[in-house]
C-alpha positions in Angstrom: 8.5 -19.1 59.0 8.2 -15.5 59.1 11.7 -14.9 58.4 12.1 -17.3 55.7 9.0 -14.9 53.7 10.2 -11.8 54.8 14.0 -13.2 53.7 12.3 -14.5 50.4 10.2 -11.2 49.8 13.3 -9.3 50.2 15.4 -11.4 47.6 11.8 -11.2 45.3 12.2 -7.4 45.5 15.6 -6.6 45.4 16.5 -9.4 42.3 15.0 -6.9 39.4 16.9 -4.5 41.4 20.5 -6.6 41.3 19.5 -7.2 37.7 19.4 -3.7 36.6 22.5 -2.6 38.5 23.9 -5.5 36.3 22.6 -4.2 33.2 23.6 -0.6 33.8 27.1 -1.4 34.7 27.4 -3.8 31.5 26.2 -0.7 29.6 28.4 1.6 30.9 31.2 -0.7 30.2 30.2 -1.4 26.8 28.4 1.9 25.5 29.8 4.5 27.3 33.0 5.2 24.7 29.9 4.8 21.9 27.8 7.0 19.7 24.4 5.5 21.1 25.1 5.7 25.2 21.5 5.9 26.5 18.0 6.6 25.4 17.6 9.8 23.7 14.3 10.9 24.6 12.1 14.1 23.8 9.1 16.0 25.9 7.5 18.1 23.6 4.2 20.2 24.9 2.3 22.2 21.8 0.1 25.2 21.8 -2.2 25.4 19.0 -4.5 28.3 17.4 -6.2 28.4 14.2 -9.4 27.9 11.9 -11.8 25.5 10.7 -12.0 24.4 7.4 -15.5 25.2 7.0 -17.5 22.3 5.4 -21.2 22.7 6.7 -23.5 25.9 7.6 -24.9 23.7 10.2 -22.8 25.1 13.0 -21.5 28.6 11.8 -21.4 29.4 15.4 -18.5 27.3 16.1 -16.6 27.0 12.8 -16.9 30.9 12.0 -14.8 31.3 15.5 -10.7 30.1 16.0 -9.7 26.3 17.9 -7.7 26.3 20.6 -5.6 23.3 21.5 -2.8 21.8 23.5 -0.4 18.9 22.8 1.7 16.8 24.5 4.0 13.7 23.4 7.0 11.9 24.5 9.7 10.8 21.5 12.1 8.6 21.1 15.5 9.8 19.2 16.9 7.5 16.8 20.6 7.6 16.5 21.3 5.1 13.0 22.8 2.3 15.1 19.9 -0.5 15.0 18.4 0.2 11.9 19.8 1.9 8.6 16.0 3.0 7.6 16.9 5.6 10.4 19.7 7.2 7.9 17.6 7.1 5.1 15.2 9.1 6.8 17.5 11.9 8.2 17.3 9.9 12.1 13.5 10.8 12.9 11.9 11.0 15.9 8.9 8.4 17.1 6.7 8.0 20.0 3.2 8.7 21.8 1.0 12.1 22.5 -1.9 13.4 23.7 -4.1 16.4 22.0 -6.7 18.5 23.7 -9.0 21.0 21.2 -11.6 23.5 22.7 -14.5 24.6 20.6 -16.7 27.5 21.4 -20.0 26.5 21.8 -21.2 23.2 23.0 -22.2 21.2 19.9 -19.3 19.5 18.7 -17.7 18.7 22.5 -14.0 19.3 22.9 -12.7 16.2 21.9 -9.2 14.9 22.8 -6.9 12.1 21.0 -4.2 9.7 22.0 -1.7 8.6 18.9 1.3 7.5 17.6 3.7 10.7 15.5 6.8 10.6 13.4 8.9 13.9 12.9 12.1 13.7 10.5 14.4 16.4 9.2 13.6 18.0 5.9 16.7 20.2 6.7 18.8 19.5 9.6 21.2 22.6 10.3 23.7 23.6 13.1 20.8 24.9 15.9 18.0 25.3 12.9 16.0 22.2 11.6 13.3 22.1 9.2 10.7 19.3 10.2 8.0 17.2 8.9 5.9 15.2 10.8 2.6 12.7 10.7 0.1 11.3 13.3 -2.7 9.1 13.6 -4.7 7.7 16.7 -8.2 7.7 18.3 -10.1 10.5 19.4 -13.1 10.9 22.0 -15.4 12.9 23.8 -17.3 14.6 20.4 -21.3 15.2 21.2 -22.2 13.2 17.8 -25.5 14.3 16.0 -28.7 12.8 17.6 -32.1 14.0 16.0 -33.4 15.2 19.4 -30.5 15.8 21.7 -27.6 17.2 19.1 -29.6 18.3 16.4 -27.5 21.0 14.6 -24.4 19.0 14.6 -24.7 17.7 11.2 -21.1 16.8 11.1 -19.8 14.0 12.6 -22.2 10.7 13.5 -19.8 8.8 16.2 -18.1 10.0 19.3 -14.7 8.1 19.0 -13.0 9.1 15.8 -9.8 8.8 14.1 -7.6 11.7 14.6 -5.1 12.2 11.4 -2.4 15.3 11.6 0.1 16.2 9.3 2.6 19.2 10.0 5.7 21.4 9.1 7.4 23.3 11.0 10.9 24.8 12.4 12.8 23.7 15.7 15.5 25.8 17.3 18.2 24.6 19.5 18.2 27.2 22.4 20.8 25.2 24.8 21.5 21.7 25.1 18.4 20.7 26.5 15.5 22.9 25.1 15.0 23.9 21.8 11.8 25.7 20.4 8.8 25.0 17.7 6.7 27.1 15.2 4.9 24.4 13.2 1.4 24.7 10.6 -0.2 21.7 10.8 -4.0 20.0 9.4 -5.9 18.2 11.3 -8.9 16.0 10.1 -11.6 13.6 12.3 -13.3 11.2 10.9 -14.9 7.9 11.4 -15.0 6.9 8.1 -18.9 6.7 7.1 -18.9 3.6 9.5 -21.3 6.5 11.1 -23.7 9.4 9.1 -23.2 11.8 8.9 -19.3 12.2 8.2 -18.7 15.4 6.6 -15.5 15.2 9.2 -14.0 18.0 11.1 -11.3 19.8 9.4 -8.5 22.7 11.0 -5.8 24.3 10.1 -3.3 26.1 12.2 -0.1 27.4 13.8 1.4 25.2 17.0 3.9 27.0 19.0 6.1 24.9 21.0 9.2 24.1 23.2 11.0 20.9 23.3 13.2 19.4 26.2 15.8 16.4 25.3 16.7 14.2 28.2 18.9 10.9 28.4 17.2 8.7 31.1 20.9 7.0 32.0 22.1 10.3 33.4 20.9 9.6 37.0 22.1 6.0 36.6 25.6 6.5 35.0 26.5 8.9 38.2 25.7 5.3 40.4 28.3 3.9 38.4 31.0 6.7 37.6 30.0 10.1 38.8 32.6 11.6 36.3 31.2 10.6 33.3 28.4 13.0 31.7 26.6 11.4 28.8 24.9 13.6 26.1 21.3 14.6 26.0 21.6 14.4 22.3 23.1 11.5 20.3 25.8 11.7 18.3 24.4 10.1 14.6 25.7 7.0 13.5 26.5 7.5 9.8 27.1 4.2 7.5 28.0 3.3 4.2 24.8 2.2 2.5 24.3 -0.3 0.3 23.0 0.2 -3.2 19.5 -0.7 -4.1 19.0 -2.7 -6.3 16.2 -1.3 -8.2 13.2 -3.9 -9.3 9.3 -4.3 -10.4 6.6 -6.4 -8.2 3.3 -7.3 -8.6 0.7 -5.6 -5.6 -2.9 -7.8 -5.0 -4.4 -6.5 -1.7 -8.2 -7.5 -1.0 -10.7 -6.0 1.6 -13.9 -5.9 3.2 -15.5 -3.4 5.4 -18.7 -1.4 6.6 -20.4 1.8 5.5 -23.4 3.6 6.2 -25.7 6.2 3.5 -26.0 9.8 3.9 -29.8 8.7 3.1 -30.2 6.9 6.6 -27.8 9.1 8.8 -28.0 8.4 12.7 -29.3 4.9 12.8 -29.0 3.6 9.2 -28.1 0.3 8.5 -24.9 -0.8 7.6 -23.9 -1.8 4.6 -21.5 -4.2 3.4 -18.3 -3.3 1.1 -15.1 -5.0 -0.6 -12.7 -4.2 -2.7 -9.6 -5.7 -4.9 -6.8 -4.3 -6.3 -3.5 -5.0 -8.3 -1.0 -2.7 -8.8 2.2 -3.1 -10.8 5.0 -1.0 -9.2 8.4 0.2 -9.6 10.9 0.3 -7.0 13.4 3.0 -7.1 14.9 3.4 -4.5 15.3 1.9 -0.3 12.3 4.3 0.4 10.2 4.0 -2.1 8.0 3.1 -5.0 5.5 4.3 -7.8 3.1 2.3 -9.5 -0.4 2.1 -11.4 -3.0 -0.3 -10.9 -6.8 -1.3 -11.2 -9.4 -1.0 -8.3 -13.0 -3.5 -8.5 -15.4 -2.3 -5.8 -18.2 -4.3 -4.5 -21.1 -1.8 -2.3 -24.0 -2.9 -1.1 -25.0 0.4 -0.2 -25.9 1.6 -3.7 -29.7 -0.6 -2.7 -30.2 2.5 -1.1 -27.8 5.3 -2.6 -28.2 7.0 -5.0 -31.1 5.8 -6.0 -33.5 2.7 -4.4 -32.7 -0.5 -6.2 -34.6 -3.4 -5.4 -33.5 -6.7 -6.1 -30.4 -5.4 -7.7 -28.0 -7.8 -9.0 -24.1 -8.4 -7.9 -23.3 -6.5 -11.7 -25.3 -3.3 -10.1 -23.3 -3.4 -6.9 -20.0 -3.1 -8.8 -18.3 -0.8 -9.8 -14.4 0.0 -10.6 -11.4 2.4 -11.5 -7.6 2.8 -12.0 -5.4 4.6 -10.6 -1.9 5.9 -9.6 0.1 5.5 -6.2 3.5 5.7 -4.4 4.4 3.9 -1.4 6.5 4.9 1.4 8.7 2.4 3.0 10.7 2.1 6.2 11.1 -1.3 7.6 8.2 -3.1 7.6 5.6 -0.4 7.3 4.2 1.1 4.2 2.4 4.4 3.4 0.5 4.0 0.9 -1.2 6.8 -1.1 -3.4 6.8 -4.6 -5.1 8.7 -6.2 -7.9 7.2 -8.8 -10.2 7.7 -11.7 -13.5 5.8 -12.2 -14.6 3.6 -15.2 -17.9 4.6 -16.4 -20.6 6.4 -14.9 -22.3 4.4 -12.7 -21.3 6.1 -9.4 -21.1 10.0 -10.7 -22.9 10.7 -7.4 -19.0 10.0 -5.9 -17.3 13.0 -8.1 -14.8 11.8 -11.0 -12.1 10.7 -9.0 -11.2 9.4 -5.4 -8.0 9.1 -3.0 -6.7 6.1 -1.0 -4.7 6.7 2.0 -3.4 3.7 4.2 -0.8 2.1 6.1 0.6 -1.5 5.2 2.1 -3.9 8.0 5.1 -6.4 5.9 4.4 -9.7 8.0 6.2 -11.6 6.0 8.4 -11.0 3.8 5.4 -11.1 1.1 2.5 -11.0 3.2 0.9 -7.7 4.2 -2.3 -6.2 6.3 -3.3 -2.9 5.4 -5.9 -0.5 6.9 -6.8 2.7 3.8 -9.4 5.2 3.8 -11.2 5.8 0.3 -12.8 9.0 -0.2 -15.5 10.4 -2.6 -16.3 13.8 -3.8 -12.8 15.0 -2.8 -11.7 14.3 0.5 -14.9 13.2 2.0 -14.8 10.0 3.4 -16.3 7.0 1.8 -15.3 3.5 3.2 -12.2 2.0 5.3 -10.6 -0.7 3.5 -9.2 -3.5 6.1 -7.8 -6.1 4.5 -4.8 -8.4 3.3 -2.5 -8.5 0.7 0.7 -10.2 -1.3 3.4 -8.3 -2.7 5.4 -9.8 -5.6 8.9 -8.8 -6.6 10.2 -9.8 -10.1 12.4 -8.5 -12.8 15.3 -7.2 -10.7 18.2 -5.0 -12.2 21.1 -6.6 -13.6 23.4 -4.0 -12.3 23.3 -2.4 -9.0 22.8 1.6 -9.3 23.0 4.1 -6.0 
């Protein structure tokens, strides 16, 4: 009996073992004469200096003095093979990191983040590249204002945040495996007034960098044929792309979400918010769109802000505006950006116009989910929208144009 589980143990552990000798000798059959052999992966570890964006006098001792920050992520290399957005958008680079920011003084904490980052080619040279790249992901470990513990942090109400960065920068391809970084990025946290106060934390800075490319198959090619050397960079796949054919649809997204007043900060009530839109927009191209629209705003938080309101009717809760946008495609997700004026004067407390920034998911081919930001006064935060929406396309062009 002991046999027959030692025997059957052995089979249990060596079968995922049989099956990815299997796999790797099918790949090297198949792929190694290909553009695409392997997994083109990235390491890239950030060193980041710069300044706060000053936006309260509540904690001059830590936003008159420089950040300090370290950052490291792990990419994925697209090569134009699977997908054809990857062409379109000059064969970016996706994947996972983790940031780390120290903060003189004690206040504020020294939060860190784990998120999600794309980086695609502006200009993509011999050994030069010109980059652009976005993340967003969750943050922790900020000391969040408490009226007896934390009482000059009138920032930031919450101690898990969103972390937002958007940079530039140049890369430098010292040898086949490392290349170097100089990047000025902005980075924002915020929690979205689901917690007062949210004045949000704001930096700008320099990141220098190095970069090292690695194909994972190396190790596992040798196994198989210890003369072959696959790249560490891919070859791109380039393709003949179809023309668009240019066309109009017909946006509704609705949403519902939470907000607290800057009236009640640290343990306010929450108050309830919707919104619905509809947006008429203009294809032009794979990648994008442009459109204008209407927004109607629903916020139960006017009871309190800016002025008390009691027994105030569904009319006094409402509120709306227009506004502009483009959207950003690739595949099934959608940046969305807008940027919009308000009817009337009912909320002048909020500044004459406000921004939506979001993200939409395509789950079907009409059906979307989309998670935006609204702001007030700027580039303050307001509410976050979650919500769903349907996306009509109509009107398409009679003759196909590049």
């Amino acid at each position: 009996m002991k046999k027959i589980i030692t025997l059957s143990l052995l089979c249990v552990l060596m079968f995922p073992a049989l099956l990815a000798q299997n796999k790797y000798d099918d790949l090297l059959r198949v792929k190694r004469d290909s553009l695409d052999y392997g997994f083109y992966n990235v390491v890239d570890l950030k060193l980041h200096n710069g300044r706060f964006m000053k936006n309260s006098e509540s904690l001059d001792d830590i936003m008159d003095n420089p950040y300090d920050a370290i950052d490291v992520r792990i990419g994925f290399q697209t090569t134009g093979v699977k997908q054809i957005w990857d062409q379109l958008y000059g064969f970016p680079v996706y994947g996972v990191g983790f940031y780390s920011v120290y903060f003189e003084g004690g206040e504020l904490g020294d939060p860190e983040a784990v998120y999600m980052f794309m980086r695609a080619p502006i200009f993509r040279g011999k050994r030069l590249t010109w980059n652009w790249e976005l993340a967003v992901g969750l943050s922790y470990g900020f000391y969040k204002y408490d009226p007896n513990e934390n009482p000059d942090q009138q920032v930031i109400g919450s101690n898990h945040n969103v972390y937002f960065n958007a940079a530039t920068g140049l890369s430098y391809e010292l040898s086949k495996r490392f290349d170097i970084t100089l990047d000025f990025d902005l980075t924002h946290f915020s929690n979205g007034s689901t917690r007062t106060p949210n004045l949000g934390v704001n930096l700008a800075g320099f990141a220098l960098g190095g970069r090292y490319s690695f194909n994972p198959v190396k190790n596992l090619t040798k196994k198989v044929d210890s003369e072959y050397d696959p790249p560490f960079r891919p070859e791109f796949v380039i393709r003949e792309i179809e023309k668009y054919r240019r066309h109009s649809e017909i946006i509704l997204f609705g949403s519902m979400g939470g907000k607290t007043t800057t009236t009640q900060i640290y343990d306010g009530p929450t108050y309830f918010i919707s919104s619905f839109s509809a947006d008429y927009a203009w294809a032009y191209h794979h990648v994008g769109m442009v459109g204008a629209g209407i927004d109607l705003f629903y916020e139960s938080a006017l009871r309190d802000y800016p002025t008390k309101i009691e027994n105030a009717s569904f009319s006094d809760l409402t509120y709306s505006g227009w506004h502009i946008s483009h959207y950003l495609r690739m595949y099934r997700l959608t940046l969305v950006t807008q940027l919009g004026f308000y009817i009337g004067d009912k909320v002048s407390h909020k500044g004459p116009y406000y921004l939506q920034v979001g993200g939409s998911y395509l789950i079907t081919e009409n059906f979307f989910a989309r998670i935006a930001l609204k702001t007030r006064n700027g580039a303050v935060a307001d509410f976050i929208e979650w919500g769903l929406g349907y996306q009509i396309p109509f009107a398409y062009a009679k003759k196909d144009r590049n």
